[in-house]
C-alpha positions as CSV (number, residue, x, y, z in Angstrom):
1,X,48.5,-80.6,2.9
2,X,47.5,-79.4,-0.8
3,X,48.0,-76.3,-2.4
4,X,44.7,-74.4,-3.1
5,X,45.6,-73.5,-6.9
6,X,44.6,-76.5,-8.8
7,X,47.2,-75.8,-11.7
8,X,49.8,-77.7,-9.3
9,X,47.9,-80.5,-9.8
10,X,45.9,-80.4,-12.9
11,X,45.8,-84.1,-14.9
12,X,46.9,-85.9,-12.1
13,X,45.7,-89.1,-11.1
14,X,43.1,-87.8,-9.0
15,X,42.0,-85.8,-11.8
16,X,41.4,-89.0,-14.1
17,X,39.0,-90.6,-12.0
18,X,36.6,-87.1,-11.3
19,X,36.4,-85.5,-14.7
20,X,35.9,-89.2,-16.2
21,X,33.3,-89.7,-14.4
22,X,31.7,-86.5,-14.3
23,X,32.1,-86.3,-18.6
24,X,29.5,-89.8,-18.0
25,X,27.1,-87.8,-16.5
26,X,27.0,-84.7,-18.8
27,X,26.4,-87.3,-21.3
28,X,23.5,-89.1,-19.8
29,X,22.0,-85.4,-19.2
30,X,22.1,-84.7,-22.5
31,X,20.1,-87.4,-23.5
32,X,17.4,-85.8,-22.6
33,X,16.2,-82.4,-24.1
34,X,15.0,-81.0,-20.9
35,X,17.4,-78.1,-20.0
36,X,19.7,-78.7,-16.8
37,X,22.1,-76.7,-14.7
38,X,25.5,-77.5,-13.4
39,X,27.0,-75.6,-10.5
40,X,30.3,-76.0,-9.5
41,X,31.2,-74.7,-5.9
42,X,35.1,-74.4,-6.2
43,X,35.7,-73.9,-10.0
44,X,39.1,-72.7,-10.0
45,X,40.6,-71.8,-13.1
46,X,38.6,-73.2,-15.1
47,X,41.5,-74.8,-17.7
48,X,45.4,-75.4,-17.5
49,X,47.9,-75.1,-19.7
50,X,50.3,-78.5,-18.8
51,X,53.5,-76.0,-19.7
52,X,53.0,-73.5,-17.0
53,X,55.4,-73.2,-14.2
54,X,52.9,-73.9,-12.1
55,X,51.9,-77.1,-13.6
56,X,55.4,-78.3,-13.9
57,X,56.8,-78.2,-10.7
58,X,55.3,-80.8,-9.2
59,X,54.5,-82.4,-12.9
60,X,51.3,-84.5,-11.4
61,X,50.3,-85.0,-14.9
62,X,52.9,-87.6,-15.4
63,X,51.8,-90.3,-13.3
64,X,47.8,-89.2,-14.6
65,X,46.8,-87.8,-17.8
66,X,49.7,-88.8,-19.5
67,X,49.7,-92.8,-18.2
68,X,46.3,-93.0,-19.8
69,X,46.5,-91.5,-23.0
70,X,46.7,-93.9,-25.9
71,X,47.0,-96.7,-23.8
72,X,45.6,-100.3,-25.0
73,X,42.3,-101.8,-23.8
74,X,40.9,-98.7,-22.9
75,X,37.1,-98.8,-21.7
76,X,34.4,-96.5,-23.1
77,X,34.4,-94.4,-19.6
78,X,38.5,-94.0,-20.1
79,X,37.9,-93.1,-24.0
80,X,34.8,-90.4,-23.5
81,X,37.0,-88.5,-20.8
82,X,39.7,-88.5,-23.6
83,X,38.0,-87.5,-26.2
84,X,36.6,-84.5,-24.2
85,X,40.5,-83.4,-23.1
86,X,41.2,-84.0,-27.0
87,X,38.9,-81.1,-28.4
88,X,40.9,-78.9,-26.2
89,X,44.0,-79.9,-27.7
90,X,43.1,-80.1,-31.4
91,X,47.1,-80.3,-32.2
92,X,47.7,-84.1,-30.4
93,X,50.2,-82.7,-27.5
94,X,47.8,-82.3,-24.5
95,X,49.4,-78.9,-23.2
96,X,45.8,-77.8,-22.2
97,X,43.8,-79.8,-19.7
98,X,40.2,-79.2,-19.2
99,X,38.7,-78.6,-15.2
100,X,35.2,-79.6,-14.1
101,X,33.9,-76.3,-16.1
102,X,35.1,-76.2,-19.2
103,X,34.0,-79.6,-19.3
104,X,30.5,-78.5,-18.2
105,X,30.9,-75.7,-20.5
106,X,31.8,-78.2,-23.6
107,X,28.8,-80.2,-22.4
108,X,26.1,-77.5,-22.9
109,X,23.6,-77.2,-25.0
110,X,22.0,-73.9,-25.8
111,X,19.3,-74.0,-22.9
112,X,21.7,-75.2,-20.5
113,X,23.3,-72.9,-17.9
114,X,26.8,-73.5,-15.8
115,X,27.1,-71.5,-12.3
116,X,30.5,-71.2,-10.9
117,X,31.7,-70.3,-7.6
118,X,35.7,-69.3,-7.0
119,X,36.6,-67.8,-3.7
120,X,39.9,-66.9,-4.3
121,X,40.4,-63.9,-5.8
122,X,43.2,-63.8,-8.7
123,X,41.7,-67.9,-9.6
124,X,38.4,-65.8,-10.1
125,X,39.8,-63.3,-12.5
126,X,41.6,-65.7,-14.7
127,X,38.0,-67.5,-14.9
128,X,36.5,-64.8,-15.9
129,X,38.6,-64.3,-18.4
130,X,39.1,-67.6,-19.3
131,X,35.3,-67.3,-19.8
132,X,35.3,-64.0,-21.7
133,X,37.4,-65.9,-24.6
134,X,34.7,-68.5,-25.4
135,X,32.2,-66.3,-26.9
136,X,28.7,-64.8,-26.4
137,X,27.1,-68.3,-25.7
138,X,29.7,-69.0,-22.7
139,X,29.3,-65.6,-21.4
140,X,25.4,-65.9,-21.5
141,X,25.1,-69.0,-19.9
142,X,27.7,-68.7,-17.4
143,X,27.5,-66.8,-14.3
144,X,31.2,-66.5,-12.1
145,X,30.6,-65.7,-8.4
146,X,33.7,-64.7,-6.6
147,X,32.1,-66.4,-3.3
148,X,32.6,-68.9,-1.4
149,X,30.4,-72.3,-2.7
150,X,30.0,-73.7,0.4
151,X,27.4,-70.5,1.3
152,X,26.6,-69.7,-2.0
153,X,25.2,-73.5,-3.7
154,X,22.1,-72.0,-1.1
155,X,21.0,-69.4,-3.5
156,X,21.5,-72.1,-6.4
157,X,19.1,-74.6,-5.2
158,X,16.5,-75.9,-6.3
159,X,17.5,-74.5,-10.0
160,X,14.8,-73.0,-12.2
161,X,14.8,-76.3,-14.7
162,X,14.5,-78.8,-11.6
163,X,17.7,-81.0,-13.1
164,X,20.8,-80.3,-11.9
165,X,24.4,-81.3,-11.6
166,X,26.4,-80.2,-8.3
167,X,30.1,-80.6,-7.8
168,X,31.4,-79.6,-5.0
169,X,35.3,-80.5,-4.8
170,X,37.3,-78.7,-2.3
171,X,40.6,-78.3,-1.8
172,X,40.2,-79.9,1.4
173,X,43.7,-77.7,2.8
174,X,41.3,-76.7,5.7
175,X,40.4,-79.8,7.5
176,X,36.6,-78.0,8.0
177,X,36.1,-79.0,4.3
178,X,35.1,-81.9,4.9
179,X,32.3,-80.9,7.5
180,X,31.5,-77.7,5.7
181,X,31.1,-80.7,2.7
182,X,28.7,-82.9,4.1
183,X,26.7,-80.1,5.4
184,X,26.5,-78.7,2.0
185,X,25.5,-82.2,0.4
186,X,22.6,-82.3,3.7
187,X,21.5,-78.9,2.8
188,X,21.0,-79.5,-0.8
189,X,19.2,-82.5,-0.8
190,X,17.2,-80.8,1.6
191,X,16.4,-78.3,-1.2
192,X,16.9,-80.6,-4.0
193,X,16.5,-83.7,-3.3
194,X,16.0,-85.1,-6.6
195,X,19.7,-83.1,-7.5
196,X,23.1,-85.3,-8.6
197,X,25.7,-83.7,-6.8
198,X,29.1,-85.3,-6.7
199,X,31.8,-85.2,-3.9
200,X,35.2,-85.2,-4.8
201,X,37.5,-86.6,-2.0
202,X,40.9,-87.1,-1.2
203,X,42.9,-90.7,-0.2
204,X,44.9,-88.9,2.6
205,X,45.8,-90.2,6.3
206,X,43.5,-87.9,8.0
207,X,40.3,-89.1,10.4
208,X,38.4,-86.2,8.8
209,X,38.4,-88.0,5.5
210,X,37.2,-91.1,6.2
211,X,34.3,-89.8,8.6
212,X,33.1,-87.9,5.7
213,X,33.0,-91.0,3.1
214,X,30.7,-92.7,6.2
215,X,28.7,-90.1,6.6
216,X,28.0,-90.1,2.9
217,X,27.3,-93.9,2.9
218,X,24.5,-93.5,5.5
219,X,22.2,-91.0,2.9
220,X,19.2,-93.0,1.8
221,X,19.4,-91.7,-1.5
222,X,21.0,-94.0,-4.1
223,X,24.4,-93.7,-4.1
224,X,27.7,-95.0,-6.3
225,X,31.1,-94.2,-4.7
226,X,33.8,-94.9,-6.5
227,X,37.4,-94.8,-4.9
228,X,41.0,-95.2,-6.4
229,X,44.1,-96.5,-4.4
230,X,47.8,-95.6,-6.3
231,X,49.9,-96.0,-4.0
232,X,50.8,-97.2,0.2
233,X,50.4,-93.6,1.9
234,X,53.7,-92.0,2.9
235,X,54.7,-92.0,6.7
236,X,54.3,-88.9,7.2
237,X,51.0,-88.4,5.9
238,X,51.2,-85.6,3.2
239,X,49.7,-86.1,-0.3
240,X,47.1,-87.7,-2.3
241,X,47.5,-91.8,-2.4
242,X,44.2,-91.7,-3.9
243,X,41.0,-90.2,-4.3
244,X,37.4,-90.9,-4.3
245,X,34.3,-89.7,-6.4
246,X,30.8,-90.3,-4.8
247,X,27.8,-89.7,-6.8
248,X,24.4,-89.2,-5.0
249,X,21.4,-89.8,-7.6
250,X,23.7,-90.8,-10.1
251,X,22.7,-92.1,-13.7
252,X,21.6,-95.5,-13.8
253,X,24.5,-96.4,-16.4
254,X,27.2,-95.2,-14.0
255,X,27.8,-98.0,-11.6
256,X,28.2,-100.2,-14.6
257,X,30.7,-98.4,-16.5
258,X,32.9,-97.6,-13.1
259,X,32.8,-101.6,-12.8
260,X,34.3,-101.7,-15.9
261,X,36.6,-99.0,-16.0
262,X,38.1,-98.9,-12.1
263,X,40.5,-102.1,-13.0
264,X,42.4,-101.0,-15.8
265,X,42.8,-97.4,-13.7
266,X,44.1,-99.2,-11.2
267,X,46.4,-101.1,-13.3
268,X,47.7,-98.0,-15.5
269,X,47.4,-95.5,-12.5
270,X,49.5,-97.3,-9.5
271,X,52.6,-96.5,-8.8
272,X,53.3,-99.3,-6.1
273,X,51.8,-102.6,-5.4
274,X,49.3,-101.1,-2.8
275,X,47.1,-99.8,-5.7
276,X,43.2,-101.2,-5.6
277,X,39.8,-99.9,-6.4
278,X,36.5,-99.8,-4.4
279,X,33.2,-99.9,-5.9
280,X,29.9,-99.4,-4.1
281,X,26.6,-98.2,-4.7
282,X,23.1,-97.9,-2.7
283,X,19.7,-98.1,-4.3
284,X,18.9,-97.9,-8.2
């Protein structure tokens, strides 16, 4: 269904709506001086370079990154995310786009630490290295673990600091993701239960998917989901017609900016007239 390397798919749509959101929660940790963790259980590659073969052959980025960027009426939610993909592309052209941790890793302060888990083994080379060009700081605070997240978010919770942000985004190729994903969210908030952890999940025509979106509406925790329509799913059911980002102990600003941002994505996003947005949350 999906190909595991991410650099196929890098700045697509699906793309928008998960690191947006995820650059409004870095920023609502930092507004507190308490240090925090962020563990990502499939980090991939950490960042892309837009030119690549790879990213070119499908050339996702078209109908994502690149429908967004400088277009009018942007909300704040919209313009953050930017500004973050911006200070990796200091020369205007966006040929570099940012994944989950090196926006993590942009995030942190000093006292902060990033924990990244990579299974496959040539995505968690080019991590490493990847990692090995930031400097001292990025090497000291982050830890690689060619592992698979799913096991290894065990040995990660509850984090020394007791504030946390857990991503866990499969690719979702094997259809026990999404079990293997809800098991993971149970078993942290068993550990953790005061943790944000954020789902990432696909729009695809598969029974899988939507069990797991209510399954994760039934936690008691609070809750914001936030899901994005582009398109009318194809007939044969193959590929992303949207995606979905649900939040459990989310900031208390999120909902608001999501209410605010979701329309215009929708409207600069869809590429048919089946494109619409769903907005929910549980508890404050």
């Amino acid at each position: 269904m999906f190909s595991y390397r991410h650099a196929f798919h890098a700045g697509n749509h699906a793309d928008v709506l998960k690191h947006a959101v995820l650059v409004q929660i870095l920023d609502h940790f930092n507004k507190k001086e308490n240090p925090y963790w962020v563990i990502d259980t499939h980090a991939g590659a950490g960042i892309y370079d837009l030119r690549s073969e790879w990213a070119l052959q499908n050339g996702e980025f078209a109908d994502g990154l690149d429908r967004v960027l400088g277009a009018p009426g942007m909300p704040p939610l919209v313009e953050r995310y930017l500004e973050e993909v911006q200070h990796f592309n200091p020369d205007n052209l966006a040929n570099f786009y940012p994944g989950s941790p090196w926006l993590a890793l942009h995030a942190l302060r000093a006292q902060d630490k990033l924990r990244l888990f990579e299974m496959h083994p040539s995505e968690a080379a080019i991590l490493r290295e990847n990692i090995e060009r930031q400097g001292r700081l990025a090497q000291r605070q982050t830890t690689v673990y060619e592992a698979d997240g799913f096991d290894g978010l065990k040995s990660q919770l509850p984090p020394t600091p007791r504030r946390a942000i857990t991503i866990i985004d499969p690719s979702y190729e094997d259809k026990h993701d999404y079990r293997r994903t809800l098991a993971a969210v149970n078993e942290g908030l068993r550990r953790f239960v005061t943790g944000t952890f954020v789902v990432w999940y696909p729009l695809v025509q598969r029974r899988e998917a939507q069990e797991l979106v209510r399954s994760l509406e039934r936690l008691q925790n609070p809750w914001v989901n936030a899901s994005l329509t582009v398109r009318k799913p194809t007939g044969d059911g193959f590929g992303l017609h949207g995606s979905g980002m649900f939040v459990i102990n989310p900031p208390w600003t999120l909902h608001a900016e999501l209410a605010r941002a979701m329309p215009w994505l929708r409207d600069k996003l869809k590429q048919d007239d089946r494109a619409d947005f769903s907005l929910k949350q549980h508890g404050k």
